[in-house]
C-alpha positions as a Markdown table, in Angstrom:
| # | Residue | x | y | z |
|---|---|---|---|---|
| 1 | Unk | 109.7 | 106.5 | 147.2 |
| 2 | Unk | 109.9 | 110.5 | 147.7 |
| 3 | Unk | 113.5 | 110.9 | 147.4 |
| 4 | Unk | 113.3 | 108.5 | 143.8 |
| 5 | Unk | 110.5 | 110.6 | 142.5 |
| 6 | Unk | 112.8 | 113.5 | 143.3 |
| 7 | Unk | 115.6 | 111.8 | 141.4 |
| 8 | Unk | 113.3 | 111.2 | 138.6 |
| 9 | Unk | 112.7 | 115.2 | 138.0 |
| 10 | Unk | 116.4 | 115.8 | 137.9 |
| 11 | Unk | 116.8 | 114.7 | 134.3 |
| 12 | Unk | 115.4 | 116.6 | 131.7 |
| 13 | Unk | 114.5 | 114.0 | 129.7 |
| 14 | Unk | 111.6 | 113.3 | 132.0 |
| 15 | Unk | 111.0 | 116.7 | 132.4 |
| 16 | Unk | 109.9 | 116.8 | 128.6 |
| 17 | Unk | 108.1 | 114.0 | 128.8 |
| 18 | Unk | 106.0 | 115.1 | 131.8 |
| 19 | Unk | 105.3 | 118.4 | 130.1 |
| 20 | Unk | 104.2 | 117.0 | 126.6 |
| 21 | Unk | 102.1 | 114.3 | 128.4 |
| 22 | Unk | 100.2 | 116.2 | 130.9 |
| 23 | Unk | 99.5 | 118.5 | 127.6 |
| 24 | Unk | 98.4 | 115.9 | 125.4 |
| 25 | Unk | 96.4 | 113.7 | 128.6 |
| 26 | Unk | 94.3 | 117.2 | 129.2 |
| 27 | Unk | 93.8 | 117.4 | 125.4 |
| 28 | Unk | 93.1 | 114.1 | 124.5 |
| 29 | Unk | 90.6 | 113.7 | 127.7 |
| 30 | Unk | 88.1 | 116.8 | 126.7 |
| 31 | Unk | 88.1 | 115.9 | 123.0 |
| 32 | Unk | 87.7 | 111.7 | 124.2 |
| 33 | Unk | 84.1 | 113.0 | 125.7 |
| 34 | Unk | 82.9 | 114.2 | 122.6 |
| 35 | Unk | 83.7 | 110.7 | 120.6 |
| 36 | Unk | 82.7 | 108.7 | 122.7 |
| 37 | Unk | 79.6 | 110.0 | 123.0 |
| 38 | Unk | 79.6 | 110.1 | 119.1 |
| 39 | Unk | 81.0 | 106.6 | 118.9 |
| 40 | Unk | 83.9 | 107.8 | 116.9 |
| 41 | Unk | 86.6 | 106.7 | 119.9 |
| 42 | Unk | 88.3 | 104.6 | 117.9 |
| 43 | Unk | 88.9 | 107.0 | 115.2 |
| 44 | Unk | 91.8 | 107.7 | 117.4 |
| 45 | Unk | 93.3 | 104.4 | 117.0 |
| 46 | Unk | 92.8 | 104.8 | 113.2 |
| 47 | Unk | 94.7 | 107.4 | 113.1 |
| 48 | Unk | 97.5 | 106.4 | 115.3 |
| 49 | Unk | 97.9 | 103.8 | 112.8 |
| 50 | Unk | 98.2 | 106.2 | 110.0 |
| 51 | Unk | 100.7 | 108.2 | 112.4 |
| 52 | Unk | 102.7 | 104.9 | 112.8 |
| 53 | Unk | 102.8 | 105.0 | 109.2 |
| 54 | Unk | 104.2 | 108.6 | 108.5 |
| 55 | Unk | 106.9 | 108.3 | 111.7 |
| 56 | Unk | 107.7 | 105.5 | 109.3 |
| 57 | Unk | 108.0 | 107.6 | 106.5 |
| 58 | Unk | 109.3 | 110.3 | 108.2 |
| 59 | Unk | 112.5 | 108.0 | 109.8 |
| 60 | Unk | 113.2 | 106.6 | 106.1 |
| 61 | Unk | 113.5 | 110.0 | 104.9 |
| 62 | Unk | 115.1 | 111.3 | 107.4 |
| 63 | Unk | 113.0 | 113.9 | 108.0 |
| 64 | Unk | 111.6 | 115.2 | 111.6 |
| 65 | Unk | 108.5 | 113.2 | 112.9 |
| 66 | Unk | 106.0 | 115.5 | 114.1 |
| 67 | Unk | 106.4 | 117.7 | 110.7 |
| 68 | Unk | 105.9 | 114.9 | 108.4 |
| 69 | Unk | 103.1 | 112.8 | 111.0 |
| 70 | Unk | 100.9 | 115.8 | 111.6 |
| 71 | Unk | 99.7 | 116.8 | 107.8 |
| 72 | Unk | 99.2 | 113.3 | 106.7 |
| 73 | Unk | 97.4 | 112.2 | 110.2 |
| 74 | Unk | 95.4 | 115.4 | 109.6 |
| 75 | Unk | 94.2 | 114.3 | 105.6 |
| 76 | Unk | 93.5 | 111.1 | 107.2 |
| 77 | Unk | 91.1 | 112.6 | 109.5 |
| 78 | Unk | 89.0 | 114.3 | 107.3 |
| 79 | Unk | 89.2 | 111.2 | 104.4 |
| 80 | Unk | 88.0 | 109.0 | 107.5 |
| 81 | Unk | 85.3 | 111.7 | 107.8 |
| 82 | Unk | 84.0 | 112.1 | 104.4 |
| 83 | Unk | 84.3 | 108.0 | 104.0 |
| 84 | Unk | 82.5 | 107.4 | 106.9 |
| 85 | Unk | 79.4 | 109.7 | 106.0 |
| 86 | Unk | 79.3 | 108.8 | 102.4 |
| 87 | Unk | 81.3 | 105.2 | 101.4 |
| 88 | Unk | 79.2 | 102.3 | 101.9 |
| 89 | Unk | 82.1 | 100.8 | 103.8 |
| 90 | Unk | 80.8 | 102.1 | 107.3 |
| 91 | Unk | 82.1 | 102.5 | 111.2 |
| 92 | Unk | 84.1 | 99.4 | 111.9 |
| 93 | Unk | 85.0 | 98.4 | 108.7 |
| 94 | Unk | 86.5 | 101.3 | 106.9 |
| 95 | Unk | 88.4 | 102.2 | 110.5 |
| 96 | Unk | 89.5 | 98.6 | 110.3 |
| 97 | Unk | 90.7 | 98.9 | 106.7 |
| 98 | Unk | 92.7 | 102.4 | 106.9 |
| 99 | Unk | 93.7 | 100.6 | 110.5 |
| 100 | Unk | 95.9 | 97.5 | 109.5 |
| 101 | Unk | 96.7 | 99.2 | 106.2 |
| 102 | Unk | 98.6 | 102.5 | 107.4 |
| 103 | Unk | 100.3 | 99.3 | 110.5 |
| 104 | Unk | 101.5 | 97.3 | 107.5 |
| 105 | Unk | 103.0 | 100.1 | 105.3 |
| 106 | Unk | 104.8 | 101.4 | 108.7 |
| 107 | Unk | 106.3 | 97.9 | 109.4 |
| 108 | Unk | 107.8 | 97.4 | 106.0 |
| 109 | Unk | 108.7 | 100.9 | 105.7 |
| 110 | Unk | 110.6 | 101.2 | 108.6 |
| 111 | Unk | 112.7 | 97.5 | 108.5 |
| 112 | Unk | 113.5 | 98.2 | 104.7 |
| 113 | Unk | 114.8 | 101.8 | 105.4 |
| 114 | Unk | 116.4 | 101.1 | 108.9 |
| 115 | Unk | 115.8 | 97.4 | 109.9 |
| 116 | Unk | 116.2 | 98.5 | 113.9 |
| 117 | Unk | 113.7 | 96.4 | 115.9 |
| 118 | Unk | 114.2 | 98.8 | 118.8 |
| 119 | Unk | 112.4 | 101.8 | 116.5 |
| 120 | Unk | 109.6 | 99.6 | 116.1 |
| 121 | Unk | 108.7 | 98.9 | 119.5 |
| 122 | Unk | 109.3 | 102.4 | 120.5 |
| 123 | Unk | 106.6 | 104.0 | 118.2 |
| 124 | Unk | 104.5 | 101.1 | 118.8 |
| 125 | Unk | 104.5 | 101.0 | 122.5 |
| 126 | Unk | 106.1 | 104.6 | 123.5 |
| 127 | Unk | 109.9 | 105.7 | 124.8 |
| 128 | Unk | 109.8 | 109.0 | 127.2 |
| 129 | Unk | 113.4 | 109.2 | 125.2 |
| 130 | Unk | 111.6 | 109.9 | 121.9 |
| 131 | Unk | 110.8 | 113.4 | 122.9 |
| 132 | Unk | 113.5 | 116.0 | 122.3 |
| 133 | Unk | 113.4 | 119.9 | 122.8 |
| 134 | Unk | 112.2 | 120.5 | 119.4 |
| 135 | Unk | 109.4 | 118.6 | 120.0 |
| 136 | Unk | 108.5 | 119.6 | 123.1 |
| 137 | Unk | 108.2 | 122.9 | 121.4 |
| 138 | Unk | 105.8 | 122.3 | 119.1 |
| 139 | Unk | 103.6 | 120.0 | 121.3 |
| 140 | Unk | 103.2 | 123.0 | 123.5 |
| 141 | Unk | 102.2 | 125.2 | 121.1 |
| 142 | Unk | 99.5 | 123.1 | 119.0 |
| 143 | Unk | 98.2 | 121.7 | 122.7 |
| 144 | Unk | 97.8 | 125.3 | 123.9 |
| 145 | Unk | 96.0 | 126.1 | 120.3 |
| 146 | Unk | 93.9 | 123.4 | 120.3 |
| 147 | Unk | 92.6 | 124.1 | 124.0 |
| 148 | Unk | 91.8 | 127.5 | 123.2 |
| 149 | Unk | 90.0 | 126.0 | 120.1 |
| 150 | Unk | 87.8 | 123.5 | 122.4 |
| 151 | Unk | 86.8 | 126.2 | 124.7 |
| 152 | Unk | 86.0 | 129.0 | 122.3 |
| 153 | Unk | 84.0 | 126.3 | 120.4 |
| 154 | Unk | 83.0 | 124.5 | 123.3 |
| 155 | Unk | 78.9 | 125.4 | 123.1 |
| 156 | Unk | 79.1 | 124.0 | 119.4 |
| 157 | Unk | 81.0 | 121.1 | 120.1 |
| 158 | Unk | 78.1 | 120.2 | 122.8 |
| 159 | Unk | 75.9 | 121.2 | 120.5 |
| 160 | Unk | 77.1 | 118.8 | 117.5 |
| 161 | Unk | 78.2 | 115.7 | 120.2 |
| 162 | Unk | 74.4 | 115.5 | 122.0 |
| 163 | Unk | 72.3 | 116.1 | 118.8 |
| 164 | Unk | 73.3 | 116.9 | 115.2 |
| 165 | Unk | 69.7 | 117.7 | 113.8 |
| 166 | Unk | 68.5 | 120.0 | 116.3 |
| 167 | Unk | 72.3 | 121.5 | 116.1 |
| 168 | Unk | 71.9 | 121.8 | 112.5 |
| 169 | Unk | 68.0 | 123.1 | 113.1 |
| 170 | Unk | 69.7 | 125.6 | 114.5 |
| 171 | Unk | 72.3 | 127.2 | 112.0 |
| 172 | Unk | 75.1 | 125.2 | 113.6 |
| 173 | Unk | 77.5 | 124.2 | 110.7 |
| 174 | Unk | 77.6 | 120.1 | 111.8 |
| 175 | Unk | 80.0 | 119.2 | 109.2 |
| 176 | Unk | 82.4 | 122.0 | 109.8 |
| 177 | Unk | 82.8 | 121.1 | 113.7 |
| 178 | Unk | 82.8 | 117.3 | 113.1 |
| 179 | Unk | 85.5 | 118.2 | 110.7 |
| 180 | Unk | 87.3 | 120.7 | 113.9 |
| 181 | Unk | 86.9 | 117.7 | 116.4 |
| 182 | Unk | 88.9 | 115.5 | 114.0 |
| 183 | Unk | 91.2 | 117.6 | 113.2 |
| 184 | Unk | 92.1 | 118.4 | 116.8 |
| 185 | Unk | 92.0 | 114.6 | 117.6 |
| 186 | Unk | 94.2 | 114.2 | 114.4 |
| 187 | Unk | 97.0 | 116.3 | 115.6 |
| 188 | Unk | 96.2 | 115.1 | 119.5 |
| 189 | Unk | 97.2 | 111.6 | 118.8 |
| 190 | Unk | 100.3 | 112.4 | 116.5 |
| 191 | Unk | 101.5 | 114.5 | 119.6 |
| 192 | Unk | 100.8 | 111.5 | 122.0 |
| 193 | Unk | 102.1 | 108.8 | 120.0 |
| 194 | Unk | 105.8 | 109.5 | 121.0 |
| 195 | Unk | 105.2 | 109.3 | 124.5 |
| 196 | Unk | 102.2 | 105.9 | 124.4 |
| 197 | Unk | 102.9 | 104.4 | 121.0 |
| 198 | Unk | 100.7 | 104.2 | 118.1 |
| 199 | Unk | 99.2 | 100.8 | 119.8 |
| 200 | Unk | 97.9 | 103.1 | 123.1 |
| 201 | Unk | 97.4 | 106.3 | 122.4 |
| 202 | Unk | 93.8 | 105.5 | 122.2 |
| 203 | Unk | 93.8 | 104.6 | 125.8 |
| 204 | Unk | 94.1 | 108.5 | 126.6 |
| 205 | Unk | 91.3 | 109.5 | 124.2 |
| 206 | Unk | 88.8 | 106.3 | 125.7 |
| 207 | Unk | 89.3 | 105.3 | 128.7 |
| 208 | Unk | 89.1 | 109.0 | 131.3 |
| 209 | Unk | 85.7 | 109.8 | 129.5 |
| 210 | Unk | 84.3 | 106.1 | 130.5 |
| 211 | Unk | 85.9 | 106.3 | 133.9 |
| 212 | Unk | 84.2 | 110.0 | 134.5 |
| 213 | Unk | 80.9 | 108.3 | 132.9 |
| 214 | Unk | 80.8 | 105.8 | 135.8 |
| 215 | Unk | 79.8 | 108.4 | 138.2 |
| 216 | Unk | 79.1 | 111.9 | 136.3 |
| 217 | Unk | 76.2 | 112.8 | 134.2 |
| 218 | Unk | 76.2 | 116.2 | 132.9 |
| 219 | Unk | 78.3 | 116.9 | 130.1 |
| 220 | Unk | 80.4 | 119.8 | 131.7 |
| 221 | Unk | 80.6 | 117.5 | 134.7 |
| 222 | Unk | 82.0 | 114.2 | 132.3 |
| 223 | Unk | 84.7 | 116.7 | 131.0 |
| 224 | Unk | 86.1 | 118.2 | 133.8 |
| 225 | Unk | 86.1 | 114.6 | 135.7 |
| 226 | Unk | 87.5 | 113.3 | 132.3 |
| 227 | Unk | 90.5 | 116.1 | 132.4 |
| 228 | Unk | 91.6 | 115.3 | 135.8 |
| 229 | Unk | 91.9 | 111.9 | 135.7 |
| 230 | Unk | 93.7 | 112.0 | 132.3 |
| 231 | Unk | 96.1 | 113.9 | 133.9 |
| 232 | Unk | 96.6 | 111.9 | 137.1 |
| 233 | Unk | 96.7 | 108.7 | 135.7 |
| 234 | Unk | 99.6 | 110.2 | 133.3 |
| 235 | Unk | 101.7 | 111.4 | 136.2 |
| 236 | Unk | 101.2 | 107.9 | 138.3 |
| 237 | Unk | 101.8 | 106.0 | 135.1 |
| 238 | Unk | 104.8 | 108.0 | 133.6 |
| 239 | Unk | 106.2 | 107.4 | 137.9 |
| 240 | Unk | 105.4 | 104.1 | 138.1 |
| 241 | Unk | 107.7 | 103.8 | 134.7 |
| 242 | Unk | 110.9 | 105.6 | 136.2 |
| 243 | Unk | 110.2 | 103.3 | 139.5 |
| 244 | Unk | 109.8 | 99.5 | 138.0 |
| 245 | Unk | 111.6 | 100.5 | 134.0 |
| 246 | Unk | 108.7 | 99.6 | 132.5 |
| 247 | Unk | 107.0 | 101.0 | 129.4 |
| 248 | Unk | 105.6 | 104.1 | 129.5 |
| 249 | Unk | 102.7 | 104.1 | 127.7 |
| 250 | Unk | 101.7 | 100.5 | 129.4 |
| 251 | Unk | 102.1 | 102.1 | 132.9 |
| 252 | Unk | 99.6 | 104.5 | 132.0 |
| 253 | Unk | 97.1 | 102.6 | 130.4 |
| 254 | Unk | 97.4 | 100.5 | 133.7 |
| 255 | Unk | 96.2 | 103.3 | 135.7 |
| 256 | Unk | 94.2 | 104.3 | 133.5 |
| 257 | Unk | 92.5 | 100.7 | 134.2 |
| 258 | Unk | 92.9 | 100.5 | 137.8 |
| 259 | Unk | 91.2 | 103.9 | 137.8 |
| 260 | Unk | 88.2 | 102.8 | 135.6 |
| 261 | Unk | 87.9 | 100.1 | 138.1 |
| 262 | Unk | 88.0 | 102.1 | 141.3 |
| 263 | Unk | 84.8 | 104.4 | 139.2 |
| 264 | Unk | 83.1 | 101.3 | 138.4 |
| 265 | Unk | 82.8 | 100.3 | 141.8 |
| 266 | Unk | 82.1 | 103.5 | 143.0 |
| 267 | Unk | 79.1 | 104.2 | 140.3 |
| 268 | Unk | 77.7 | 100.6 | 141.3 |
| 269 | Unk | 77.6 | 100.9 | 144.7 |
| 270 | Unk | 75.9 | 104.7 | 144.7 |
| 271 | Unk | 73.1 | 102.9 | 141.9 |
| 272 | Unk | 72.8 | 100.3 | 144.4 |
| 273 | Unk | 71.9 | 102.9 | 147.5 |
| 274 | Unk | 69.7 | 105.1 | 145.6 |
């Protein structure tokens, strides 16, 4: 098992993959806590959608993905925002709407431009081929940027996340930080969707702030849990890919399962002995 893990680092590839995933699993984990709590988690399977959609666009026009994806997932952020605060289509139903919409256009997009099934499932389910050098460049930048963003902010984004009146009571600009988180998680997802797919990314953005939920309380305590199992559950999921040539972003989501599990278990049995 070593000595093929081993093997597995030797191509570079992998090494890409591994670099832009742990990124976007430590990203996607700290700003998961805050919508969650917010019930906005699946927002970020909106706007994978929507990302589906531009890589779509972006492959007819030959263009490069993340350059075309990350503007218009952005603007689909904030329209989600604005829509969701003012239209009376609410929650479900407008994320529903923009979901299967931006999925559709994608699909006929991409089979009238190229007609390859194989592109499909990639940016639906994730390839760690679909990561080249160029992209590995700009993940790493916008995933350092928006770290430094959700620390120096990080007493707002509390702040807005627990209690937006009492925020607002207090000179906190709410709309201006709802409008940060989105556009963080905006450019989070587009990052992630090469790697997991437009049909999974949300699993990165959901499932380490339940798991960490199970058993932490405190907020600080939720996100650090919530970073660190994103991260591990990323690395045995992008190994257990290489080992049995399955999908990547299935193999993490399957951690990420079999790691909510394990947390489950754990939280009932300490509830049980207090």
């Amino acid at each position: 098992m070593l000595e093929i893990i081993t093997e597995m680092f030797t191509f570079t590839f992998i090494l890409r993959a591994f670099v832009v995933g742990v990124l976007v699993a430590l990203c996607s984990s700290l700003l998961g806590v805050s919508l969650v709590l917010k019930r906005y988690s699946m927002i970020g399977d909106s706007l994978s959608h929507v990302g589906f959609g531009a890589l779509a666009i972006a492959t007819a026009l030959h263009q490069a993905p993340l350059l075309v994806a990350i503007p218009i997932v952005v603007l689909a952020a904030f329209f989600v925002l604005r829509l969701s605060e003012n239209s009376k289509i609410k929650g479900d139903a407008m994320l529903a709407l923009i979901s299967t919409s931006s999925l559709a256009i994608g699909v006929i997009i991409i089979s009238l431009s190229t007609g390859a099934n194989t592109d499909v499932y990639n940016y639906m389910f994730g390839s760690i081929l679909a990561i080249s050098t160029s992209d590995v460049v700009l993940s790493v930048s916008l995933s350092a940027i928006i770290l430094v963003l959700y620390i120096v902010f990080y007493k707002r984004i509390f702040s807005v996340t627990f209690d937006e009146n009492f925020a607002r009571a207090t000179g906190t600009k709410v709309g201006l930080y709802n409008m940060l988180i989105a556009l963080l998680t905006a450019i989070t997802v587009v990052l992630g969707m090469r790697l997991m797919g437009a049909l999974l990314i949300s699993c990165l953005i959901i499932f380490p702030a339940l798991t960490s939920m199970r058993i932490c309380k405190k907020f600080i305590s939720v996100t650090l849990c919530s970073a660190i199992i994103s991260v591990i559950c990323f690395l045995i999921g992008m190994c257990s890919s290489y080992i049995y040539s399955t999908p990547s972003g299935a193999s993490v989501v399957a951690a990420n399962i079999f790691m909510f599990i394990i947390f489950w278990i754990i939280g009932k049995i300490r509830k049980t002995n207090e």
